[in-house]
C-alpha positions in Angstrom: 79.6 133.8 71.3 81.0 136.8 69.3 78.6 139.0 71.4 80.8 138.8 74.5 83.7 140.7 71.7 81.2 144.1 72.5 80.9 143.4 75.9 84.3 145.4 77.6 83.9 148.3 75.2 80.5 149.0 76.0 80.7 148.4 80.1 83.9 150.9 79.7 81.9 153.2 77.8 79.2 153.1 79.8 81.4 153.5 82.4 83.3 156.3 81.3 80.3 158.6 80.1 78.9 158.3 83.7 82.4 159.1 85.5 82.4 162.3 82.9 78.9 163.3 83.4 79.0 162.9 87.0 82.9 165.1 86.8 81.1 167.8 85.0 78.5 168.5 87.7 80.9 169.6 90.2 84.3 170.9 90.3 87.1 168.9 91.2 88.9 169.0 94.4 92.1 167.3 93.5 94.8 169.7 92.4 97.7 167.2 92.6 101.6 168.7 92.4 104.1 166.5 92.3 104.5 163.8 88.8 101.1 162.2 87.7 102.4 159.0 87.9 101.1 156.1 90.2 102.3 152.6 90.8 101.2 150.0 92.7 100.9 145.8 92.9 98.7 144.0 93.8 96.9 140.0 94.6 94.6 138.8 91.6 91.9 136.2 92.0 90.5 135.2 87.9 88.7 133.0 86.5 90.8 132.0 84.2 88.1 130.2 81.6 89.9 127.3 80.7 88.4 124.4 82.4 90.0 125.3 85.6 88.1 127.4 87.7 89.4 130.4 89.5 93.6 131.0 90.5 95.7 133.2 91.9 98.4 135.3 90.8 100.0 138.9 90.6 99.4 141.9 89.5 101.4 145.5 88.7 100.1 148.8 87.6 100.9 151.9 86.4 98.7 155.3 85.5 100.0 158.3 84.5 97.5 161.8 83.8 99.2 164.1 81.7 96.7 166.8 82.6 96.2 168.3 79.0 92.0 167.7 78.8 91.3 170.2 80.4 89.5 170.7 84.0 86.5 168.3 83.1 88.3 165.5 82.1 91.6 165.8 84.4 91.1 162.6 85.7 91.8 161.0 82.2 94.7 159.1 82.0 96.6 155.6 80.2 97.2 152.7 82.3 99.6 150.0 81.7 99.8 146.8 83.7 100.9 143.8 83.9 99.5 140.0 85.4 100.4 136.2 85.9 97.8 134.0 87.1 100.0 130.8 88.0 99.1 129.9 91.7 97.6 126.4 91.9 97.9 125.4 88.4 98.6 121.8 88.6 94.6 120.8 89.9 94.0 117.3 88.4 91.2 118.1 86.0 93.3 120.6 83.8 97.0 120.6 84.7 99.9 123.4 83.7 97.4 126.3 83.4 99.2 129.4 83.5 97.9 133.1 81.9 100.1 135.8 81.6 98.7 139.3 80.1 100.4 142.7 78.9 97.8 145.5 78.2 97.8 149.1 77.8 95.1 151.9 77.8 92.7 154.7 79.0 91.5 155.1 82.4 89.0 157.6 83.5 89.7 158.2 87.5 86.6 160.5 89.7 88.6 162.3 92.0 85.6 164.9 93.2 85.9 163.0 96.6 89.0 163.3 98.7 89.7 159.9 100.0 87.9 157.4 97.4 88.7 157.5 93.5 86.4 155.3 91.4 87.4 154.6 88.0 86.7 152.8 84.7 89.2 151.4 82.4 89.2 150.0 78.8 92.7 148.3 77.7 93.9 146.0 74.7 96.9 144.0 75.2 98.5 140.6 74.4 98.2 137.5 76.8 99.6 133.9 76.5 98.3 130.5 78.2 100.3 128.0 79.1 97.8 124.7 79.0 97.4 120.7 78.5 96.2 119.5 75.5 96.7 116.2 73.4 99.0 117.1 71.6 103.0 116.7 73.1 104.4 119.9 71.4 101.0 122.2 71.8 100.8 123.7 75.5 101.6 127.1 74.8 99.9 130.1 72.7 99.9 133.7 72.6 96.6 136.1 71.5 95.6 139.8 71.7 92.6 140.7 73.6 90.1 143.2 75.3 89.2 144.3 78.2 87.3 146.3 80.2 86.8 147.2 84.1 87.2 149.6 86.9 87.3 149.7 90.5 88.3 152.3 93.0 91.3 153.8 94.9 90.6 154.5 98.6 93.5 156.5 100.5 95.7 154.9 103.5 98.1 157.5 104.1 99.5 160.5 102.1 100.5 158.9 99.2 99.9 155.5 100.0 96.7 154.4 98.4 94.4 150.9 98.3 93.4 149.9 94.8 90.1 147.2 94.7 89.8 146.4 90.6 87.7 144.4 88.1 88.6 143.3 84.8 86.7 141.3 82.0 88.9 140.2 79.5 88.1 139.0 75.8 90.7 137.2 74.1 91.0 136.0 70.6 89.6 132.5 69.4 92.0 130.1 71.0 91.3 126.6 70.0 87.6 126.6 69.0 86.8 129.2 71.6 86.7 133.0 72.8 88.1 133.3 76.4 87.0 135.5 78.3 88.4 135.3 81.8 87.3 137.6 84.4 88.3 138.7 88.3 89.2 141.0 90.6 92.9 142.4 92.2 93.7 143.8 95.1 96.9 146.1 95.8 98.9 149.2 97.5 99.5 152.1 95.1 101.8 154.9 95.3 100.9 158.0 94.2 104.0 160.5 93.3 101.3 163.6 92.7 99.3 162.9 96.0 101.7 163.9 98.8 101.3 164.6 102.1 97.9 167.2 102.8 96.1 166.5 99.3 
């Protein structure tokens, strides 16, 4: 069970030493004026891993890239977003599910093609569930966890970019167990450094 605590780090790693390999064997085409900041929100489909199967919720994100690593690693940045998985949370066989997480951390964006960034991410944070249990004053806790994922940016126009993501979370033992849930969101980003022409 303690085996899934290595999985995010390593699929972030893994990850990340591609994207920078792959960055290093040709030069990058992005020159982006403007802030490095991009924000977008987004739908989120997770399995949640708490005897409820998958929900639906909301997500937000922001990335900002400083630009101090130099040309190679340009495209690495923090992240910090934000997500509440609450839609249909009152299915009979687990009632009152609700997951809310905060997490913060690096993010390694390709941007050697024009109109599609793929990146990978690896962020620690703090979630909370809200859940049913025997007890009448015990249906709420808080733990910090990992998590690691990536996905890719594709661009609608100017600024306005699509963000498809994945993101494997590992919390901390709640209850006897290790959650890890796990799933996929789906937003609009937009970029304040990508403006109209880049």
């Amino acid at each position: 069970m303690r085996f899934k605590l290595f999985v995010p780090p390593i699929l972030a790693v893994a990850l990340l030493a591609a994207t920078v390999t792959a960055s290093a064997q040709v030069a990058p085409a992005y020159q982006a004026p403007g802030i490095p900041l991009t924000i977008g929100a987004g739908a989120s489909s997770f399995d949640v891993d708490w005897g409820h199967g998958r929900m639906l919720g909301t997500s937000a994100w922001a990335d900002y890239y400083p630009g101090f690593f130099g040309s190679h690693l340009s495209g690495l940045g923090f992240e910090v977003e934000g997500r509440d998985i609450s839609i249909g949370r009152n299915l009979p066989q687990q009632k009152n599910i609700r997951q809310d997480t905060i997490e913060g951390g690096g993010i390694y964006t390709l941007r050697t093609l024009h109109y599609v960034h793929p990146y990978a991410k690896m962020m620690i944070g703090f979630g909370s569930y809200d859940f049913t249990s025997p007890s009448p004053t015990y249906s709420h806790d808080t733990r910090a966890l990992m998590a690691g994922g990536g996905g890719f940016d594709a661009r609608i126009y100017g600024p306005f970019w699509a963000r498809v993501d994945y993101e494997y979370q590992v919390w901390q033992k709640l209850l006897g167990n290790y959650p890890d849930p796990q799933g996929f969101s789906v937003g609009v980003l937009y970029d304040f450094g990508r403006g109209k022409g880049h």
